[in-house]
C-alpha positions in Angstrom: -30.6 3.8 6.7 -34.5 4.6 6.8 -36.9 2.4 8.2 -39.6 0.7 6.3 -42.2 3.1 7.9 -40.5 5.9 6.2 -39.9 4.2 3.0 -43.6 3.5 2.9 -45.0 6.7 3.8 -47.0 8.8 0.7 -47.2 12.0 3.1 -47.6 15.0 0.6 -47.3 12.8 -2.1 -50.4 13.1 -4.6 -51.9 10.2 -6.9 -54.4 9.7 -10.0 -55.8 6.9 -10.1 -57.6 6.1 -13.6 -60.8 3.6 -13.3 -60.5 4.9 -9.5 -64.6 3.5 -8.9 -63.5 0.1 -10.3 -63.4 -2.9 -8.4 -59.5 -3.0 -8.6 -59.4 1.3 -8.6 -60.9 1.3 -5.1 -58.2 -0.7 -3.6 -55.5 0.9 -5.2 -57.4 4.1 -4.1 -57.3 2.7 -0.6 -53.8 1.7 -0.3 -52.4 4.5 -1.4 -54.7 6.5 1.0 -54.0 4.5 3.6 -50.2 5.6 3.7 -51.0 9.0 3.2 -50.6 9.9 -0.2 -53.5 12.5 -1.7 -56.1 10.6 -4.3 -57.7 12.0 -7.2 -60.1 9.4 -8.2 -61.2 9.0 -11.9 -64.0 7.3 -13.5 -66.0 8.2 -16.5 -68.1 10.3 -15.4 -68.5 12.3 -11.6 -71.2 10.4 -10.4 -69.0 7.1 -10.2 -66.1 8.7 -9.1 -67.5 11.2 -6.4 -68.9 8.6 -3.7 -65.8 6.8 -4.0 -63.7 9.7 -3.5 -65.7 10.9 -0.5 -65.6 7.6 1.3 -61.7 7.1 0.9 -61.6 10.8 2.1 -63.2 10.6 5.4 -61.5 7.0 6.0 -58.4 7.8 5.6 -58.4 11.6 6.2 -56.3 12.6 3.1 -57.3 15.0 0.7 -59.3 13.0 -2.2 -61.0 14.8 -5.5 -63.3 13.1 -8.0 -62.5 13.3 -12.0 -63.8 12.4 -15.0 -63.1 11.4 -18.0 -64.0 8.9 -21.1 -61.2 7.2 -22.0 -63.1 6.2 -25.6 -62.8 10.1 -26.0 -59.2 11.4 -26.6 -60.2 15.2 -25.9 -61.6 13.8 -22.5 -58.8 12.0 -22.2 -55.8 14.4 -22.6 -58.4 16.3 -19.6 -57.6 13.8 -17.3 -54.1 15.0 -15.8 -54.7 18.9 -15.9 -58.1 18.2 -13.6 -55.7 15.9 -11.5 -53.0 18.6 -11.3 -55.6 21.6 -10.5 -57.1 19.6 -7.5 -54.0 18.1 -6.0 -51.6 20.9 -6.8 -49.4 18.3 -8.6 -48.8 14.9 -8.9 -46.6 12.1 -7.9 -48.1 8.7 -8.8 -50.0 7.9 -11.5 -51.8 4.3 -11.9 -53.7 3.0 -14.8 -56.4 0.4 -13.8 -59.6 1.6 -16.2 -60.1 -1.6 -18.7 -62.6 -3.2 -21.1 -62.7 -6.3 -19.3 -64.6 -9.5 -20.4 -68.0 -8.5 -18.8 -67.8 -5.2 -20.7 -71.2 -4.7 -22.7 -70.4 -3.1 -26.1 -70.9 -4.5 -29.6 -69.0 -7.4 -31.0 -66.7 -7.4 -27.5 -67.5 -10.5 -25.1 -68.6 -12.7 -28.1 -66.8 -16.2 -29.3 -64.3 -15.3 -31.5 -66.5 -14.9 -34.8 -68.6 -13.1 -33.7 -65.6 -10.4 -31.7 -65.1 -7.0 -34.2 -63.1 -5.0 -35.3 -64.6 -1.9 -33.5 -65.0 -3.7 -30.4 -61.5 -4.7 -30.5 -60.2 -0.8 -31.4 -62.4 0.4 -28.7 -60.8 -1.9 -26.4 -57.2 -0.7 -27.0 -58.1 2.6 -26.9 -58.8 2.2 -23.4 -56.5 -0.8 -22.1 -53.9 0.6 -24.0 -53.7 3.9 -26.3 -55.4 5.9 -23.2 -52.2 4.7 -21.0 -49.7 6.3 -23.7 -52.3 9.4 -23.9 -52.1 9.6 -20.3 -48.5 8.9 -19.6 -47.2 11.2 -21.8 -49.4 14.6 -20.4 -48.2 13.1 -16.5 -44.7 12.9 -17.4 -43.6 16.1 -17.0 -45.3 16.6 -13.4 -44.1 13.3 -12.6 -40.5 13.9 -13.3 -40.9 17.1 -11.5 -41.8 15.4 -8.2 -38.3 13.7 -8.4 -40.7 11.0 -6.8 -42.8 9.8 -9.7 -44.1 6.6 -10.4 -46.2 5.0 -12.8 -47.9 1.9 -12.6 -50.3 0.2 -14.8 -52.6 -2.4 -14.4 -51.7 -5.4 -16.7 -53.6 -8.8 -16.5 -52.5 -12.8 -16.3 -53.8 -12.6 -20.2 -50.9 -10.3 -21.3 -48.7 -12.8 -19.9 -50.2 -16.0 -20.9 -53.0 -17.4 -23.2 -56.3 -18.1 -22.0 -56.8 -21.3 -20.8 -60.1 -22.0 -23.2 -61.4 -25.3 -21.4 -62.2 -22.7 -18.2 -64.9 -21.4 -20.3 -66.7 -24.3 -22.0 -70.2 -24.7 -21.1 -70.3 -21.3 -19.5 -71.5 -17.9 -20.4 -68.0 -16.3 -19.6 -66.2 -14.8 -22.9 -62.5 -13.9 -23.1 -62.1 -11.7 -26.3 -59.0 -11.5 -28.0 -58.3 -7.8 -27.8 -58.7 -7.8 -23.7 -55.1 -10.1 -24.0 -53.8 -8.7 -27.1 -54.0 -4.8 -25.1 -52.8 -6.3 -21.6 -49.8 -7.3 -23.4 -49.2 -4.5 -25.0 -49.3 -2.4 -21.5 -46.3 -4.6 -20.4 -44.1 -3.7 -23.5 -45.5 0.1 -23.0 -44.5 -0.5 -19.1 -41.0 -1.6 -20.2 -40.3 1.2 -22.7 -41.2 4.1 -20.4 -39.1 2.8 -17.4 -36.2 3.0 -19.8 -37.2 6.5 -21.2 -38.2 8.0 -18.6 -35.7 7.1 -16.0 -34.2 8.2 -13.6 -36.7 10.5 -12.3 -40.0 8.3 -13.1 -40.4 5.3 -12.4 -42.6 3.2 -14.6 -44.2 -0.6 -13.1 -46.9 -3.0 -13.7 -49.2 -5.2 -11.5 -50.8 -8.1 -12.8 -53.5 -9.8 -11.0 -54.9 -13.1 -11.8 -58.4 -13.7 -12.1 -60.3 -11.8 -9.2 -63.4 -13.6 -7.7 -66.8 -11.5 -8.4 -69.4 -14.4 -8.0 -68.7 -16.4 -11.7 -70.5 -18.8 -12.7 -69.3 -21.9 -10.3 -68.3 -24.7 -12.9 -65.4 -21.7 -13.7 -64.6 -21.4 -10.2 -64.0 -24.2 -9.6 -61.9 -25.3 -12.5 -59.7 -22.0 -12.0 -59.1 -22.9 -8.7 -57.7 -26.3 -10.1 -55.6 -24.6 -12.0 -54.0 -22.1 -9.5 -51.8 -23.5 -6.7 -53.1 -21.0 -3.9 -56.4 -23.3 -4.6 -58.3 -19.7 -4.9 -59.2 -17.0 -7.2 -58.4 -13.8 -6.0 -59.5 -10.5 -4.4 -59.2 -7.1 -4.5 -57.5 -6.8 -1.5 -54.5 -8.9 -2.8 -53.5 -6.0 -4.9 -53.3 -3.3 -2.3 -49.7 -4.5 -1.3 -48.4 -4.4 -4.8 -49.3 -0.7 -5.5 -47.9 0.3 -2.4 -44.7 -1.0 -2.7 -44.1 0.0 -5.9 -45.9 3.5 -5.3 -43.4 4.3 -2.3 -39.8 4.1 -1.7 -39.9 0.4 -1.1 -39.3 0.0 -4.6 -37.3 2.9 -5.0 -34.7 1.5 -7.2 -37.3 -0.8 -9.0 -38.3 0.0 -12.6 -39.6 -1.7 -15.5 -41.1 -4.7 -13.8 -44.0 -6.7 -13.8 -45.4 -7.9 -10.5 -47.5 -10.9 -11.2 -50.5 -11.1 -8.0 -52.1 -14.7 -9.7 -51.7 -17.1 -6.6 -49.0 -19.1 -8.8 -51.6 -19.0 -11.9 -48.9 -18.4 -14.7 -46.7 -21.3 -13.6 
């Protein structure tokens, strides 16, 4: 029987990570770094994806390369995995984490709901959700390949659960409806790979709750009411969640959604 150190260990195995220069992307990036694996780290364009490759390569002493790519572009897009596959030599593990989120500045996006349109909510699946298929379908074959491949993509507490409205009265904060509405949609994408794919790739999720980046403090505080860890979270809470199901501690685990919310959705 192998020990948890060997289950664990990426060693030779080579990841993408898309939205690598994210808040979320870097600690993915860093956990699976930190057990060895290779790191191709996207953004949308080289100059937010390079430092962070760099850093996480002289850290962790792996091999790291930047890429780029903009998700709103599907000929960018479908670039994405042969850049990945040049610079690694191949790939193991792909993870989706790029998102329009609720801060995201485009048109019509973080708005109350009259004022939210219908281009802002395309443009939002195209990146939450259509960029995953785009993605997922041009890794498949090298992930199958690797007899190793996983797949994970980065969901939110809003694809599992409406937003709680009263958390944002009397703030600036905005939750738009296409940011739940293409979280959602990643969980029934996650559920229909995992059986397609298998047995070769496995295909996950990780959902995080809300992660703390300095909002406003009347939200805080009332999300912290809500949520029986009495916190919101941080970035760090995800790194244990994409290396489990990255490695072979979750090598018979597929199709599953591994909610990171201190208790949030109960």
């Amino acid at each position: 029987m192998k020990k948890i150190k060997e289950l664990m260990n990426l060693d030779g195995r080579k990841a993408l990570v898309i939205g690598g220069a994210g808040f979320i992307g870097k600690a993915l990036c860093e956990s699976l770094a930190e057990i060895g694996a290779a790191v191709a780290v996207h953004d949308v364009s080289i100059s937010r994806s390079a430092p962070v490759a760099e850093k996480i390569g002289d850290e962790y002493k792996v091999k790291t390369a930047p890429v780029e790519g903009n998700l709103l572009d599907t000929r960018e897009t479908r670039e994405i995995v042969p850049a990945a596959l040049k610079a690694l030599g191949g790939l193991d593990i792909l993870v989706h984490c790029a998102a329009f989120v609720g801060t995201t500045d485009f048109p019509g996006w973080a708005e109350p709901f009259e004022k939210q349109s219908v281009e802002a909510f395309e443009a939002a699946l195209k990146v939450n959700l259509t960029s995953a298929f785009s993605l997922a379908k041009d890794a498949s074959v090298p992930l199958a390949a690797s007899r190793k491949g996983s797949m994970i993509f980065v969901s939110s507490i809003y694809g599992v659960v409406p937003p709680d409205f009263s958390l944002y009265e009397g703030t600036s904060m905005a939750n738009p409806a296409g940011y739940g509405a293409s979280k959602a949609g990643l969980l029934g994408l996650t559920r229909y790979l995992a059986t397609l794919l298998a047995p070769n790739v496995r295909v996950n999720a990780i959902t995080p709750g809300g992660v703390f980046r300095n909002q406003q403090e009347v939200f805080v505080d009332r999300y912290n009411k809500k949520t029986p860890f009495g916190r919101m979270a941080v970035e760090e809470d995800m790194k244990g969640a994409a290396a489990f199901l990255a490695s072979d501690m979750s090598a018979y685990v597929t199709g599953q959604n591994i909610i990171v919310d201190g208790g949030f959705t109960l």
